[in-house]
PQR file of N, CA, C, O and H, with PARSE charges and radii, in Angstrom:
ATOM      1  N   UNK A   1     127.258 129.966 117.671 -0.4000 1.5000
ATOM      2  CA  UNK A   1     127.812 130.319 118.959 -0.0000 2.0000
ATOM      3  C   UNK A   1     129.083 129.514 119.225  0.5500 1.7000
ATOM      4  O   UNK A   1     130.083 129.952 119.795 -0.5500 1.4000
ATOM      5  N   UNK A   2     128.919 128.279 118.738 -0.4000 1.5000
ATOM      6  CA  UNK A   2     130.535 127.390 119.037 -0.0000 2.0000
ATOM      7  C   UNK A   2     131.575 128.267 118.455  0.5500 1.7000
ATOM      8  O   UNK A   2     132.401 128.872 119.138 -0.5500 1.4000
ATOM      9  H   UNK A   2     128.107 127.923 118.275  0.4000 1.0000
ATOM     10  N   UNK A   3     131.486 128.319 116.941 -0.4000 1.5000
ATOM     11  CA  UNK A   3     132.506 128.528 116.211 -0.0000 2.0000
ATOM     12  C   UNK A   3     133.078 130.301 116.594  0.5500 1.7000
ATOM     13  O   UNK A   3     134.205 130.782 116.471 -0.5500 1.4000
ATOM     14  H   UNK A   3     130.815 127.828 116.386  0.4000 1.0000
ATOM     15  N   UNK A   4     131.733 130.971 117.104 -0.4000 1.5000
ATOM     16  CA  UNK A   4     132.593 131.995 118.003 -0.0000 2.0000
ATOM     17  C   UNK A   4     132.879 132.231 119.329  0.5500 1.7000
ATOM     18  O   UNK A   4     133.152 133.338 119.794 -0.5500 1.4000
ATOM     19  H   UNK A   4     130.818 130.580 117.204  0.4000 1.0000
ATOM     20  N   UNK A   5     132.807 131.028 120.038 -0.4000 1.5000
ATOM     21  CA  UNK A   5     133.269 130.276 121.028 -0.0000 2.0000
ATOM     22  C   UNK A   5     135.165 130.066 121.048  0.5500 1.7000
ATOM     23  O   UNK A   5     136.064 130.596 121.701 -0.5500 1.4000
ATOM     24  H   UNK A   5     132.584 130.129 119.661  0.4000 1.0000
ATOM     25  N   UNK A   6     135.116 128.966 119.919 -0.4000 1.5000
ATOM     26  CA  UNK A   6     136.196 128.529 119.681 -0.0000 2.0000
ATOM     27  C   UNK A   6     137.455 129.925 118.788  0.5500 1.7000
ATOM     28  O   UNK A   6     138.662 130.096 118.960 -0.5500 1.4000
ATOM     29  H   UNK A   6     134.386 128.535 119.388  0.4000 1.0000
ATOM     30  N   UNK A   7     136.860 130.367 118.241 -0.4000 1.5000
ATOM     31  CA  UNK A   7     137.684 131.250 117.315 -0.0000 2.0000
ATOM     32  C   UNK A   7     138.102 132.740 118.584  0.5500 1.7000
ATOM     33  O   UNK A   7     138.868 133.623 118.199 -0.5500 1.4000
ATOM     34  H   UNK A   7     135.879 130.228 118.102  0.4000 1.0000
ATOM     35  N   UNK A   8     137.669 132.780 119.594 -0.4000 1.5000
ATOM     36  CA  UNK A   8     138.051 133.649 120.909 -0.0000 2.0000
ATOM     37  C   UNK A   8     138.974 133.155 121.936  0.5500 1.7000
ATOM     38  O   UNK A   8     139.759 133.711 122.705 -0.5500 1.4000
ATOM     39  H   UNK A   8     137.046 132.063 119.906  0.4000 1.0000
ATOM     40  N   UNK A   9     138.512 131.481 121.629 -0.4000 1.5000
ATOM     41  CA  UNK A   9     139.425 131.038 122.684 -0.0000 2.0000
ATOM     42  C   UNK A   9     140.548 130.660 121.900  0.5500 1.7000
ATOM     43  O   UNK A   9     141.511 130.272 122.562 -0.5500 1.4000
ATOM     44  H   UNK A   9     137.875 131.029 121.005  0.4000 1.0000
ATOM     45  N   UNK A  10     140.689 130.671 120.581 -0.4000 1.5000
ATOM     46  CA  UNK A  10     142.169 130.440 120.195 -0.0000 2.0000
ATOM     47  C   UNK A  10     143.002 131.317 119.660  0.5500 1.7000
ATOM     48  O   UNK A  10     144.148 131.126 119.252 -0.5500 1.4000
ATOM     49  H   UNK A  10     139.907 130.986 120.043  0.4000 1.0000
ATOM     50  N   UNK A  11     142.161 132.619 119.688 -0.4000 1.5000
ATOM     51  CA  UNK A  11     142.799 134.317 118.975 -0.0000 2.0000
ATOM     52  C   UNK A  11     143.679 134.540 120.358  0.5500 1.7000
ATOM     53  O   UNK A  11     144.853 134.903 120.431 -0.5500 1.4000
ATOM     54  H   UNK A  11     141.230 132.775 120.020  0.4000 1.0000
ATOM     55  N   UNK A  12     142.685 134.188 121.531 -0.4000 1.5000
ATOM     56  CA  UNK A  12     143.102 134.851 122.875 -0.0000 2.0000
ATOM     57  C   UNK A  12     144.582 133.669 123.774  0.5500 1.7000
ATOM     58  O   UNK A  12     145.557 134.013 124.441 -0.5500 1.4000
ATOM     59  H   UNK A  12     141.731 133.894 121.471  0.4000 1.0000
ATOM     60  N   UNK A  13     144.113 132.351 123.377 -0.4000 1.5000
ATOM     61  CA  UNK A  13     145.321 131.200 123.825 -0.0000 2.0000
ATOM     62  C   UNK A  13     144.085 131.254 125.220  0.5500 1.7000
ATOM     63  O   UNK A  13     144.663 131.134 126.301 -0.5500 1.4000
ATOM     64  H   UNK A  13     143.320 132.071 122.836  0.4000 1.0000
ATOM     65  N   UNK A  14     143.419 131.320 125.277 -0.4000 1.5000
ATOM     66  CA  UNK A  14     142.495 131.005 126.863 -0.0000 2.0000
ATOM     67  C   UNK A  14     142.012 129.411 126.882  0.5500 1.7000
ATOM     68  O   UNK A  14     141.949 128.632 125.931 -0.5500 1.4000
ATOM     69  H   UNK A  14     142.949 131.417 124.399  0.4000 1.0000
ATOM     70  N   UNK A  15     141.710 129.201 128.206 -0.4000 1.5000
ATOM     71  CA  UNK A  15     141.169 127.632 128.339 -0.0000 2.0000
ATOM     72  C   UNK A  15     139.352 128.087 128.526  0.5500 1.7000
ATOM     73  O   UNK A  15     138.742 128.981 129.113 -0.5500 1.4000
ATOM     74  H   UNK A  15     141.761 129.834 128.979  0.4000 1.0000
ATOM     75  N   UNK A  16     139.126 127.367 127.999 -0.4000 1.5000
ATOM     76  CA  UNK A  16     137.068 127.087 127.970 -0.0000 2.0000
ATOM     77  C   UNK A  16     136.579 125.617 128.556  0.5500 1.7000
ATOM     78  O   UNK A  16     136.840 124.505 128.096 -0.5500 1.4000
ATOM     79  H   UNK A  16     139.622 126.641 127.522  0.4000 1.0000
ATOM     80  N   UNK A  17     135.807 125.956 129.689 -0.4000 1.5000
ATOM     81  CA  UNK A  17     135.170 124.866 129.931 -0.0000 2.0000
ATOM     82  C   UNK A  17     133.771 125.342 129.889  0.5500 1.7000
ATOM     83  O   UNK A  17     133.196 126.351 130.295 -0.5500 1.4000
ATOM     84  H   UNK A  17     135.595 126.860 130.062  0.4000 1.0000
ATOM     85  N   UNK A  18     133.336 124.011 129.107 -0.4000 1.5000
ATOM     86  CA  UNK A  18     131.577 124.186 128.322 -0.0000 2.0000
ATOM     87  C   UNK A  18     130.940 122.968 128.966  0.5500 1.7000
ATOM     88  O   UNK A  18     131.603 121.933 129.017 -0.5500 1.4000
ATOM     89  H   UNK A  18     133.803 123.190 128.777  0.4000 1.0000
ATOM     90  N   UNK A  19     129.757 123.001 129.443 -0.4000 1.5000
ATOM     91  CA  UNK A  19     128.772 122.335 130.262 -0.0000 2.0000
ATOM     92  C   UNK A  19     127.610 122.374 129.083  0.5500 1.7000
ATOM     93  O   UNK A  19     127.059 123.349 128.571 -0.5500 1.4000
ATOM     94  H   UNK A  19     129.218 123.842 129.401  0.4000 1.0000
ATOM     95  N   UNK A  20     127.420 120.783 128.809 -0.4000 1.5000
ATOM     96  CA  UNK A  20     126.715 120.608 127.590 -0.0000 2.0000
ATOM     97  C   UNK A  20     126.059 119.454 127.529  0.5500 1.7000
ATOM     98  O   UNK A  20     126.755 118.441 127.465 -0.5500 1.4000
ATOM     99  H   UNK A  20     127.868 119.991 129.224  0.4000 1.0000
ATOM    100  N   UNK A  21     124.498 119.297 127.533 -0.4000 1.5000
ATOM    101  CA  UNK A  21     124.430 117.974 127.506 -0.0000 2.0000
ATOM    102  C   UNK A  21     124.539 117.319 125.962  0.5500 1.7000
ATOM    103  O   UNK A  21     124.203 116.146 125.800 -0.5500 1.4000
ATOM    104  H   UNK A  21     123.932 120.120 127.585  0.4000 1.0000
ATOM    105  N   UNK A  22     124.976 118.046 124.947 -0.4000 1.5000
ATOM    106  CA  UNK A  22     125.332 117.552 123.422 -0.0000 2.0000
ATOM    107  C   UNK A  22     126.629 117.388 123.339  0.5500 1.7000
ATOM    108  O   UNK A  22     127.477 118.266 123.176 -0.5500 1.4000
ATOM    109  H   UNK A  22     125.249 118.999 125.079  0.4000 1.0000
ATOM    110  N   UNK A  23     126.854 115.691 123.508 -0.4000 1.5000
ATOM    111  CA  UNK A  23     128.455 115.578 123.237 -0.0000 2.0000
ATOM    112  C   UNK A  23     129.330 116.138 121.731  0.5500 1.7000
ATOM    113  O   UNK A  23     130.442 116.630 121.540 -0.5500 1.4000
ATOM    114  H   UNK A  23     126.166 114.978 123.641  0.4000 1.0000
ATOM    115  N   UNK A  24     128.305 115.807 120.942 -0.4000 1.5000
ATOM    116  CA  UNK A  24     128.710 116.410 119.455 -0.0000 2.0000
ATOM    117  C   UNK A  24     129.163 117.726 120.014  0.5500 1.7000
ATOM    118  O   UNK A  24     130.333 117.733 120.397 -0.5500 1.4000
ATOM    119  H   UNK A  24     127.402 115.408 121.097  0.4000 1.0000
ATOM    120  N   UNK A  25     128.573 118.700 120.127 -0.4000 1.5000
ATOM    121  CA  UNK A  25     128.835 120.210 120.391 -0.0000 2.0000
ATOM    122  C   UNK A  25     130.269 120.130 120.981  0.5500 1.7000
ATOM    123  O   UNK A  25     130.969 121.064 120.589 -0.5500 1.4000
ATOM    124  H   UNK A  25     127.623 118.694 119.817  0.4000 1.0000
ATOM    125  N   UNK A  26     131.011 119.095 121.980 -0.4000 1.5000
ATOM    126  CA  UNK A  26     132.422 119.242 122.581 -0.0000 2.0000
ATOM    127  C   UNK A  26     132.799 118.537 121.561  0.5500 1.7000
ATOM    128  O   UNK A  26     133.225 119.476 120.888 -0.5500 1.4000
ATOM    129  H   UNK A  26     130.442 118.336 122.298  0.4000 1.0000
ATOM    130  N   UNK A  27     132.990 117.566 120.876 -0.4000 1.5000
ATOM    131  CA  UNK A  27     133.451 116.972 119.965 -0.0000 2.0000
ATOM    132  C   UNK A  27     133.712 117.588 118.635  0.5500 1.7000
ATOM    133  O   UNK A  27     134.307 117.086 117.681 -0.5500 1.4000
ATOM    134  H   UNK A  27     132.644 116.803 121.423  0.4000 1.0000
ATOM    135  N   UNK A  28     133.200 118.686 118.732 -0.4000 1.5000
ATOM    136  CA  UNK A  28     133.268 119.690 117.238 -0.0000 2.0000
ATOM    137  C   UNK A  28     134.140 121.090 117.211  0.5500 1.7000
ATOM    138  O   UNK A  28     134.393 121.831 116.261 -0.5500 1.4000
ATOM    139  H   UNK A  28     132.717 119.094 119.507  0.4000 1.0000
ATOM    140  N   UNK A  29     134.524 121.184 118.664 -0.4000 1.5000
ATOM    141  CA  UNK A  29     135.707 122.630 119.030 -0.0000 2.0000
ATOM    142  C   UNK A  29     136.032 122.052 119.843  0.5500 1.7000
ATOM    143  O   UNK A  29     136.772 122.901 120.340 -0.5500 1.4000
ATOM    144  H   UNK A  29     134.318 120.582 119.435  0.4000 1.0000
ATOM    145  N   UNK A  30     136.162 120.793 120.813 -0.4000 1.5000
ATOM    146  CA  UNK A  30     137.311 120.674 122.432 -0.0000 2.0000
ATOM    147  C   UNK A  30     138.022 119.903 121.776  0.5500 1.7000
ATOM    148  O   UNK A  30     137.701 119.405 120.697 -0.5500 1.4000
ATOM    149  H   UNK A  30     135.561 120.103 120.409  0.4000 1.0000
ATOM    150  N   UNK A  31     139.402 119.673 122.562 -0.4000 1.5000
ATOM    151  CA  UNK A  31     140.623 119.160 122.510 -0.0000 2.0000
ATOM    152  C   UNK A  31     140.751 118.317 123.204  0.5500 1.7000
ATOM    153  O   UNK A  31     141.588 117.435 123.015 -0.5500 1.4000
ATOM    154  H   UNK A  31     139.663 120.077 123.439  0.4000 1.0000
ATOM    155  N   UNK A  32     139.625 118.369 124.617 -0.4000 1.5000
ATOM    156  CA  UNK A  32     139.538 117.282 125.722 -0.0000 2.0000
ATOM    157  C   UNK A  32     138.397 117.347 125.999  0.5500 1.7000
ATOM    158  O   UNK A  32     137.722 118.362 125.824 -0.5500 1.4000
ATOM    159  H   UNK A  32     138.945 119.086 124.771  0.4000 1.0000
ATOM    160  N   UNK A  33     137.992 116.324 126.461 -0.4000 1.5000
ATOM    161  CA  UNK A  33     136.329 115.963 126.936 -0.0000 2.0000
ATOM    162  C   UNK A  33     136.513 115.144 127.771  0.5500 1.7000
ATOM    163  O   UNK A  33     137.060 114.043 127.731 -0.5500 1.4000
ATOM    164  H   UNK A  33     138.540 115.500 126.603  0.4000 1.0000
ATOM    165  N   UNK A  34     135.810 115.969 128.931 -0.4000 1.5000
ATOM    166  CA  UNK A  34     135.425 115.194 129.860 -0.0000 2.0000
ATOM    167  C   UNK A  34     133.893 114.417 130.165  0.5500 1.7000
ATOM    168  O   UNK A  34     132.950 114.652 129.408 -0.5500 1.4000
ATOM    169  H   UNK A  34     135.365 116.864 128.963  0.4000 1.0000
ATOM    170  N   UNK A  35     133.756 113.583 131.203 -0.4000 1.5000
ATOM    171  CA  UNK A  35     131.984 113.542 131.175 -0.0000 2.0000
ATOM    172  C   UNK A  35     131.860 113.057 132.758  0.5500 1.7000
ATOM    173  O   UNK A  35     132.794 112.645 133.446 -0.5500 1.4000
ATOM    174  H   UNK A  35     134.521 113.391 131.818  0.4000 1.0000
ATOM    175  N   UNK A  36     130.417 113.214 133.182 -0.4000 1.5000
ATOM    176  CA  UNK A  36     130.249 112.760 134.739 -0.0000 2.0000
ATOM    177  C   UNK A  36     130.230 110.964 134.262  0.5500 1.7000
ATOM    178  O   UNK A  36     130.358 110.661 133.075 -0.5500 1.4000
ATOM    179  H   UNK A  36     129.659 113.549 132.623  0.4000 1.0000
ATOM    180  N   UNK A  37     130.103 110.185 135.051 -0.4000 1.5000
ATOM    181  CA  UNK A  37     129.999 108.713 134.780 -0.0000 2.0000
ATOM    182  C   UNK A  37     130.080 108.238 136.563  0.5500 1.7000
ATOM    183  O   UNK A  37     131.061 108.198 137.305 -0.5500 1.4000
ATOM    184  H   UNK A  37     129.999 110.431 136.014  0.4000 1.0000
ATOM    185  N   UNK A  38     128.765 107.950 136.812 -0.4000 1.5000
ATOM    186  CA  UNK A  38     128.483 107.384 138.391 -0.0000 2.0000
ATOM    187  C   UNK A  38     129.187 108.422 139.159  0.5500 1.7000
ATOM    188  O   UNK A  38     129.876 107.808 139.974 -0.5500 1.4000
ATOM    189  H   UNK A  38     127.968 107.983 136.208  0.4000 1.0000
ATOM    190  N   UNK A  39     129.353 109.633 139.302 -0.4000 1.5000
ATOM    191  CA  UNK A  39     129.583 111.441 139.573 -0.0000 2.0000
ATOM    192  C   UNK A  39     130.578 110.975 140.049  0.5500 1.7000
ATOM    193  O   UNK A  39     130.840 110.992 141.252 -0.5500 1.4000
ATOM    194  H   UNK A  39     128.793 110.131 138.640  0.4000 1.0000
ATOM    195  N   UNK A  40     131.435 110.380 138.964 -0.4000 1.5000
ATOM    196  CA  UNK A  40     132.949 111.016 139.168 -0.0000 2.0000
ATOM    197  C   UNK A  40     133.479 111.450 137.537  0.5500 1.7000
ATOM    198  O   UNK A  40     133.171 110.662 136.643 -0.5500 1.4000
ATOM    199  H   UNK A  40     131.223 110.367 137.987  0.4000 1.0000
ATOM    200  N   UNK A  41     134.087 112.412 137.254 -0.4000 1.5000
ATOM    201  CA  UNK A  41     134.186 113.304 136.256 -0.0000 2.0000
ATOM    202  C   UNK A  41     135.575 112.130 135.249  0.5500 1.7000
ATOM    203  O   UNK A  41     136.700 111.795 135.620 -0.5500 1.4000
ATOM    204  H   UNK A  41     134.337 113.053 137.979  0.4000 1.0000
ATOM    205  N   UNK A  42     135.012 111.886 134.269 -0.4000 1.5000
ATOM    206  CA  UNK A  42     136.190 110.819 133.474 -0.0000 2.0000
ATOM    207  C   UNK A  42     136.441 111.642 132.465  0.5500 1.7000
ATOM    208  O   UNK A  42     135.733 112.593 132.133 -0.5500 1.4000
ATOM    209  H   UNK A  42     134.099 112.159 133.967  0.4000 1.0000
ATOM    210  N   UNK A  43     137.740 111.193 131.816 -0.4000 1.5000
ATOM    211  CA  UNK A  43     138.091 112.033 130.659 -0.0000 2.0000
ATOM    212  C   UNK A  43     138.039 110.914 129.697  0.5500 1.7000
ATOM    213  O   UNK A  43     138.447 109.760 129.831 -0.5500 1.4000
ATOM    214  H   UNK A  43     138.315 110.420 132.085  0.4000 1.0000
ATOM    215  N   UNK A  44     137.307 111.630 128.451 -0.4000 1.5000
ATOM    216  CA  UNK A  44     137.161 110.380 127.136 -0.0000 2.0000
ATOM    217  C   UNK A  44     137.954 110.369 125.967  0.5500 1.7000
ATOM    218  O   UNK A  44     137.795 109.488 125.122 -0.5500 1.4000
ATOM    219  H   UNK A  44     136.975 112.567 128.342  0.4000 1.0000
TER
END
């Protein structure tokens, strides 16, 4: 499901935001990652 995730969002040039509690899974198709940390949203 990632890799035809990722291969739609880069045929098309679209932005994807994925809600995941497996950081690997963003770490393996995102470009940016964010995460909650004491619910304020940080970028890593």
């Amino acid at each position: 499901m990632l890799d035809l995730v990722a291969k739609i969002t880069q045929e098309h040039h679209l932005h994807t935001m994925m809600v995941t509690h497996e950081k690997e899974d963003c770490d393996r198709i995102a470009n940016g990652v964010y995460m909650m940390e004491n619910d304020r949203l940080v970028r890593m």
